[in-house]
N, C-alpha and C positions, 0 to 999 in steps of 0.2 A: 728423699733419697730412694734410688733403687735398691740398693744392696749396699752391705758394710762388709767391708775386711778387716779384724786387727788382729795382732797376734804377735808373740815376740824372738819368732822365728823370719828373722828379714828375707832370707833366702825362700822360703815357703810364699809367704806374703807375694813379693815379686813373680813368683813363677805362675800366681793365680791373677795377679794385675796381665801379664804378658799375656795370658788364657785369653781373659774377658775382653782384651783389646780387642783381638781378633773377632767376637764378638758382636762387635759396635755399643763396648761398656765402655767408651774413652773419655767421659766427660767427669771428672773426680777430683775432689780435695786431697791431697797427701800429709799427712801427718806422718815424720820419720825423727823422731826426738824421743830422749825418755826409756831409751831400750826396747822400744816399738815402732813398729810401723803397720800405719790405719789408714786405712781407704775407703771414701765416703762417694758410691759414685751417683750420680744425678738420673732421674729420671726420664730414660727415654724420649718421652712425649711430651713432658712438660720443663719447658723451659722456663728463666727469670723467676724461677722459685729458689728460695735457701732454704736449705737445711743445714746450713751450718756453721757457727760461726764463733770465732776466737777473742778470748779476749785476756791480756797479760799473762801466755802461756797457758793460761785455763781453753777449756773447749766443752762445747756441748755440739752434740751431730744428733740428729732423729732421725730414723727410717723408716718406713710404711706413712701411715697419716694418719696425724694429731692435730688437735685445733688445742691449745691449752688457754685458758681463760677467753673465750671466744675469738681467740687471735691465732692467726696462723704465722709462717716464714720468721723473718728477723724478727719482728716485736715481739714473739713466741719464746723465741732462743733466750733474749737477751733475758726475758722474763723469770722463766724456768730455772737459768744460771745464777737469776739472783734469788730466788726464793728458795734452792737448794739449799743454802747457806743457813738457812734455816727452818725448811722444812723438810720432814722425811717425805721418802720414796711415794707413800703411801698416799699425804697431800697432796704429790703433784701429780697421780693420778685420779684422783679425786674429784680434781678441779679442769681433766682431759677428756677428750672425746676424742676415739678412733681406736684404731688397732696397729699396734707401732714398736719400737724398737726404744728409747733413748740412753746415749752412750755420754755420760756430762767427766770432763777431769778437769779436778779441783787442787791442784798441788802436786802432788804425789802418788794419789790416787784415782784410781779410773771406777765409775761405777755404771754398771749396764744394769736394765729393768725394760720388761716388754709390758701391754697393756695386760690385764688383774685377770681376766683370762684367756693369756698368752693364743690370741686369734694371731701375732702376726709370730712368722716363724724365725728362729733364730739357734742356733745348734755350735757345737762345740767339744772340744777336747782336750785332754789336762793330760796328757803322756811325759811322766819323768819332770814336770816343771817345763814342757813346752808347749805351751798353750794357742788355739785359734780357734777366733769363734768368726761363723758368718751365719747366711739366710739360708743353706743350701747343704746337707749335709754329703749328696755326691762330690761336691768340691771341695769339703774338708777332708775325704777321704784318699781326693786323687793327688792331694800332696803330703799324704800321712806316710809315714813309713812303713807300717805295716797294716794290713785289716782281715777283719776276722768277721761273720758275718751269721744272722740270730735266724734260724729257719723258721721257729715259732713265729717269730715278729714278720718276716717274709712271706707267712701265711696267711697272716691273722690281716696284713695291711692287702694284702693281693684281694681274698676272697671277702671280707669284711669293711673294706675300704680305710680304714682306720688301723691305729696303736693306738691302744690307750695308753699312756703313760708317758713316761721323759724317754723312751727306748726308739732307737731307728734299728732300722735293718745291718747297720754296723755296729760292731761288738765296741763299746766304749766312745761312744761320737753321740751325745745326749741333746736333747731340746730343753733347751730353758723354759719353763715353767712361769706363770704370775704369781704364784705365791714364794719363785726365790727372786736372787740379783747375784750379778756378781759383781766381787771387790778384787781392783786388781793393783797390788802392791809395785810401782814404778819403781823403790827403792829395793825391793827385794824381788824384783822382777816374777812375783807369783803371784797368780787369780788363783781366788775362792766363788766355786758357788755356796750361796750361802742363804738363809730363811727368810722370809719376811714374815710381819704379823699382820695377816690380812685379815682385817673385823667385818667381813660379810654383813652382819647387825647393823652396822652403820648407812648402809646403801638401801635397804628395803623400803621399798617401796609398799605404804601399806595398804593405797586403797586403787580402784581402778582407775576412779578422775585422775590421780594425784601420777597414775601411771600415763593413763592419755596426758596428761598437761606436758610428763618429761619427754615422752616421745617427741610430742607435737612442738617443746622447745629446743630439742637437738636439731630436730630437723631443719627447723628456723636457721640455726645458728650454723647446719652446715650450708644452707644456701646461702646464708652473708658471705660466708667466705671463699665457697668455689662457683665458677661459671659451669657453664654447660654439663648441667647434671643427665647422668646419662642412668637408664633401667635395662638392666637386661630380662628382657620381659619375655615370659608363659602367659599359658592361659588360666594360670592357678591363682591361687589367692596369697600367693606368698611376693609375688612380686606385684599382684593387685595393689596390694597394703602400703607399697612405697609407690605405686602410681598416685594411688589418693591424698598419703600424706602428702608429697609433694603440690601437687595439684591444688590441696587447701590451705596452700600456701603461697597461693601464686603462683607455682613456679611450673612450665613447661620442659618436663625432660624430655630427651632425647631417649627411644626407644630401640633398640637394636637385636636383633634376633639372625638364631645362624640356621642355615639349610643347609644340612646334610643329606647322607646318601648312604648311609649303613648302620647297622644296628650300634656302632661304634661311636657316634655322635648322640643318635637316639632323638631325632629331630622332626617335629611331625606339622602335617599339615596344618589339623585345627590350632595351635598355637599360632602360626601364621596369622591365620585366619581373624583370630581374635586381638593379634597386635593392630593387623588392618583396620578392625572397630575402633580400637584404641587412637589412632592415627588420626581417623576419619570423624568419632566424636568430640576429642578435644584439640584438634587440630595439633598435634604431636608429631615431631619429625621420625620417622623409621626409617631405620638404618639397618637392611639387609645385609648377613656375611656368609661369606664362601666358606663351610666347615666341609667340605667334601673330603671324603676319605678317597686318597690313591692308592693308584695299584702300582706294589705291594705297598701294604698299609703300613712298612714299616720303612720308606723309603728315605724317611728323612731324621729316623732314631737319633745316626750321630748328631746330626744338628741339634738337637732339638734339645739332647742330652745335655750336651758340651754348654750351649746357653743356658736353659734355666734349671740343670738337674733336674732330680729328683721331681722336680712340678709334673715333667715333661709325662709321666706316667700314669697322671689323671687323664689326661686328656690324647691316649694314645699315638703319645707323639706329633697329631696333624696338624703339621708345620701350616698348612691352610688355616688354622684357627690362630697362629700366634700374629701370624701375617696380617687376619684382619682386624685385631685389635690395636696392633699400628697402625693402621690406617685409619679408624674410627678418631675423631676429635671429641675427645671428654677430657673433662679437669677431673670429674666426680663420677665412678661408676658402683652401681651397689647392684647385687643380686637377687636379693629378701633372704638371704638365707639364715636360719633357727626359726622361720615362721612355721616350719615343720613342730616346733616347739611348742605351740599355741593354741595344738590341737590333738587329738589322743592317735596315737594309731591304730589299726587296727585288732592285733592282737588284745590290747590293755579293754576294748569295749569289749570284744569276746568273753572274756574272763567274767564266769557268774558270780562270782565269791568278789567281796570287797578286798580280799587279800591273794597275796602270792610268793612263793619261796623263789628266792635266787636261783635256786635250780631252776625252778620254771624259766625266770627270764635267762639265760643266758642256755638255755634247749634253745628257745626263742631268737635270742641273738644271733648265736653262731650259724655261720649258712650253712645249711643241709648239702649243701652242692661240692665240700670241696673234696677232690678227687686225690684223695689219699687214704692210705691203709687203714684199717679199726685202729691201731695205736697208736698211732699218729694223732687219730680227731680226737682219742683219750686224753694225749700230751695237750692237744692245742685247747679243749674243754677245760682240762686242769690249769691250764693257765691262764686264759679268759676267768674262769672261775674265780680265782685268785686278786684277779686283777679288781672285779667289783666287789669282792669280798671287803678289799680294803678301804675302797669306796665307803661300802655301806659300815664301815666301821667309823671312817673319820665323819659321816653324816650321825653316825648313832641310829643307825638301822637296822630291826633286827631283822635277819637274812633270813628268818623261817619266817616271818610273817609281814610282810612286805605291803605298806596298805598302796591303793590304787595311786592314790594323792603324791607317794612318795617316789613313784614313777620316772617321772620327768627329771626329778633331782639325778639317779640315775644315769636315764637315758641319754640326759646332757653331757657326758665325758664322751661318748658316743662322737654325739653332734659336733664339739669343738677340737675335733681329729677330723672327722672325712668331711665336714661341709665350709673349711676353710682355705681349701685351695684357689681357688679363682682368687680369692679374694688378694691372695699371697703373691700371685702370679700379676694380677693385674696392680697393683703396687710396685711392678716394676716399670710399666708405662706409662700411669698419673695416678691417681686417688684414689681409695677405694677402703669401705670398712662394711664389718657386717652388723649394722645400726643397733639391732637386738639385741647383740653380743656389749654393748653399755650395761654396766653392772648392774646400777639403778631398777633398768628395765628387765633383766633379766631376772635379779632375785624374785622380783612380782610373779613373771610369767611360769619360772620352774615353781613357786609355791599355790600357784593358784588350783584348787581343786580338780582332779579329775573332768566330774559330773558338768563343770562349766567348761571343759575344753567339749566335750561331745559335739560330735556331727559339725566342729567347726565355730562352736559359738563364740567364743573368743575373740579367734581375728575377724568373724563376721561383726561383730558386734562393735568392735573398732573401724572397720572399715566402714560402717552404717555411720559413726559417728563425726569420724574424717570427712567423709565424700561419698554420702549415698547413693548417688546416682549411677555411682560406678558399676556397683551390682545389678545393674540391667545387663550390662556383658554378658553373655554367655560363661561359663565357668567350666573348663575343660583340665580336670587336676588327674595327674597317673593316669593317664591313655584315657578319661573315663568322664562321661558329660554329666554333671551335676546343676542340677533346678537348688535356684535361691529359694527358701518357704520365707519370706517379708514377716510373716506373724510371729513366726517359732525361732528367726532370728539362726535359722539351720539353714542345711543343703540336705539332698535328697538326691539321689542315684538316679537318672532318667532311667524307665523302664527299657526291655531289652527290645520293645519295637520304634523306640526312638519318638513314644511321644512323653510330650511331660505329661505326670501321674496327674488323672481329675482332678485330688484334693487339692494340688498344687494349683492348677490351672484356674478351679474356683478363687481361692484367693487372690490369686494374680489376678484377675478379672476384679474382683474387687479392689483393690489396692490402686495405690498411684502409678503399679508398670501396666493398666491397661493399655495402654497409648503404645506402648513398645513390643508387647504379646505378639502379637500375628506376625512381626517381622522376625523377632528372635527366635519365635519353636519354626518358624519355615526353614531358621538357621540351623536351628538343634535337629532336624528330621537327618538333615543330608547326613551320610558314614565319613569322615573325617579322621579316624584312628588311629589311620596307617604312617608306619613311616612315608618318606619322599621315596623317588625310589631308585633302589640301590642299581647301581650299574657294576659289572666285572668284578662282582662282590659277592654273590650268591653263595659261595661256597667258602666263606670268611673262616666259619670253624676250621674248614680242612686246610685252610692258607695259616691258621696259628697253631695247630698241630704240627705241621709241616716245621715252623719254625722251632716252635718245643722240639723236636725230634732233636735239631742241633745241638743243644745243651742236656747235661746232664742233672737234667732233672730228677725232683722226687717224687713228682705227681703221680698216681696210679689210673690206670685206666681214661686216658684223656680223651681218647676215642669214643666213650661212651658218655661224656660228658654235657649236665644236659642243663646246667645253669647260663648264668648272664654271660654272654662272649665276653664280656668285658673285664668280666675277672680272669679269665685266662690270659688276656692279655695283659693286664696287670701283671701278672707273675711272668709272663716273658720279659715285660719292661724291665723288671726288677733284674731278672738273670741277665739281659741284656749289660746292665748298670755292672752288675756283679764282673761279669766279663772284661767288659771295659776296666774296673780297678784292679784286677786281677792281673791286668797283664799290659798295666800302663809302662812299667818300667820293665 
């Protein structure tokens, strides 16, 4: 399913079915029984799939994507609805793959649960006993009665890309979480969110085979059950890692990359260049898309808005990128995203000391760039601050001495706020989960040492194991060309005259990529860096100034503003959003 409505305000319900029609969301199950009514709508792009299905007044509906006991559609449903009966929430995630939604009613009672860490999105509000939950919280807000709205959080998600926490930018409109569910009382017509006991101990994975083996069996298991597996592929190692798995698996994905045209895309040649290799070595279909930003970049906001909310703000509105993801034919699209996970950042290898205080990381965290007064960054410090505080308490962390190892545990509430959007958005047109984000695999990866994420050994190390050959590719990660070392199982910075470093070169010379050396550094010499290039765009900052001027904003000094365009625009999306609810009625 694309998206769920329920709620037991009929009148509300209805007024966001009549929205979405208008849309092109007209393809939906109606549930109107029980003092509710629930809308289950289907997925854009893919047809003759269920998600849903009834049985003696009971119902089970899933949204995002799940394979539960390696089955997907009907046998899934029928499956799930009978094992609830007797098992908890807990087993029948357990025993799932993906990132999802499921909504199962057994009598009387309704119970919603998203996957263990809530990658797929799902929001909600409980005002006076009138409750609605969907995927979207701009659309629970445009038929709320009233809203009130968190500047901190409007901050923290504009310049930071993320919320950490169950908090949106409206005041009492929350994200459901994987460690709750709600129970919702048909007879007493009132939903509880409410705890789960989720035993993290159970899932760990303790050694690296045992980690290769699960990856390398999901993967399996997702290509039984979808066709046309699609990568949205860079030139990094994060979407390398599901070229390979795939690949040592048989399977030929579909590789798809977009061209843009301003810094608002952020879309560069060498990754082109490198999918081109990709195409060209294992004979892989590429599927170029029109991301071009128009002038004015913000010409298609209402649309963009009104369809997928709140999404629409990742990705600057460019109604050209929704566009061509309808057009792309995938069952199955994945991005690599948490491979960022797999590997240390920068900052954490700088650090001489094997420890670090919470103050240190969250200086570190919060961006330097956001244009607002000293008391302001104070407020938004202090509650960032706060926010991993609690963190590192439910870890049992002590916040003064922070060893390296415990980093990633961390970094990861980070990660499953800002690197989950695609994946949330493109679940509304077929398939899509963030593979990593499997519990299994992830307690391994957040526990794995520092010292072995270094310079990439990790995911290098798994990629060598998958499909070695892959790393003959050039490697183009953050604007910046990186040499594979074969021996050191690293990567290495090309020097800043674009040749690779001798030590490198000798061993490449020795090694089995002799045979491919003289072609790839003739590849690695050329400048490839740059963005494509920007047309009627050059003066992008003074074209979002301009538009900030309209709203009364809180920003200070935006003229002198000298971080990512992209967070400015961010915070115009958001007031833009703001506006729009402000003065719907």
């Amino acid at each position: 399913m694309a998206k769920v409505i329920i709620g037991n305000n009929r009148m509300k319900v209805n007024e966001l079915k009549n929205h979405f029609n208008q849309y092109g969301f007209n393809d939906f199950t109606e549930y109107n029984r029980d003092n509710i009514l629930a809308l289950f709508y289907k997925k854009l792009n893919t047809i003759d799939y269920c998600n849903y299905y009834e049985e003696n007044n009971d119902f089970i509906c899933t949204v995002g994507t799940i394979i539960y006991r390696q089955a997907t559609g009907i046998s899934a449903l029928k499956q799930i609805l009978r094992d609830f009966s007797t098992y908890n929430i807990e087993n029948i995630r357990n025993v799932s793959i993906g990132n999802y939604a499921v909504i199962i009613k057994k009598g009387l009672d309704i119970y919603i649960f998203v996957d263990k860490n809530s990658i797929y999105n799902l929001y909600y509000y409980n005002d006076n006993n009138e409750w609605l939950v969907s995927n979207t919280y701009y659309h629970l807000g445009k038929v709320r009665s009233t809203n009130k709205f968190n500047y901190l959080d409007i901050l923290e998600y504009s310049f930071n890309n993320a919320i950490i926490g169950n908090k949106t930018p409206i005041e009492g409109i929350y994200k459901l979480l994987g460690n709750e569910y709600f129970h919702i009382d048909l007879n007493l017509n009132k939903m509880q969110t409410k705890k789960l006991d989720c035993n993290n101990s159970l899932c760990k994975t303790s050694s690296f085979d045992l980690f290769l083996s699960d990856l390398k069996n999901i993967i399996h298991v997702i290509s039984k059950n979808y066709s046309n597996i699609t990568i949205s592929s860079t030139g990094g190692l994060d979407s390398r890692l599901f070229t390979a798995l795939f690949l040592s698996n048989n399977v030929k994905p579909q590789l798809v990359y977009g061209i843009g045209n301003s810094k608002l895309t952020n879309t560069k040649v060498r990754d082109l260049e490198i999918n081109k290799m990709y195409s060209e070595c294992y004979d892989l279909k590429l599927s170029l898309m029109n991301w071009e930003t128009k002038v004015p970049f913000n010409i298609d906001w209402d649309y963009s808005l009104e369809k997928f909310g709140e999404l629409f703000i990742a990705d600057a509105g460019n109604k050209n990128i929704y566009d061509s993801f309808e057009c792309i034919e995938f069952d199955y699209i994945t991005f690599g995203y948490f491979g960022e996970l797999m590997r240390n950042i920068e900052w954490i290898d700088m650090i001489s000391s094997e420890y670090f205080t919470l103050q240190q990381f969250v200086e570190m965290y919060i961006n330097k760039n956001i244009p607002v007064n000293e008391d302001t960054k104070r407020n938004i410090y202090d509650y960032i601050y706060s926010k991993f505080a609690a963190i590192c308490q439910a870890e049992e962390i002590d916040i003064n001495m922070i060893h390296k190892d415990k980093f990633s545990l961390i970094h990861y509430h980070y990660r499953r706020n800002a690197d989950t959007v695609m994946c949330n958005l493109m679940n509304i047109y077929g398939h899509s989960s963030i593979v990593l984000s499997e519990d299994s695999l992830l307690q391994y990866i957040l526990n794995v040492p520092y010292n072995k994420k270094m310079n990439s050994k990790l995911i290098l190390k798994v990629i060598k194991c998958l499909y070695p050959e892959i790393l003959k590719i050039p490697i183009y990660s953050h604007t910046k060309e990186w040499i594979y070392n074969p021996k050191k199982g690293t990567i290495q910075r090309k020097d800043i005259s674009g040749k690779v470093p001798p030590n490198i070169k000798r061993i490449i010379l020795e090694s089995q990529y002799k045979k491919y050396f003289i072609k790839i550094n003739k590849m690695l010499s050329k400048k490839h860096n740059g963005n494509f290039k920007e047309e009627n765009l050059n003066n992008l900052k003074q074209l979002v100034v301009n538009e900030l001027s309209k709203y009364h904003h809180q920003l200070y000094d935006i003229d002198g503003f000298e971080g990512d365009i992209r967070h400015l625009v961010r915070y115009l999306g958001i007031e833009y959003m703001i506006e729009k609810l402000t003065r719907r009625r």
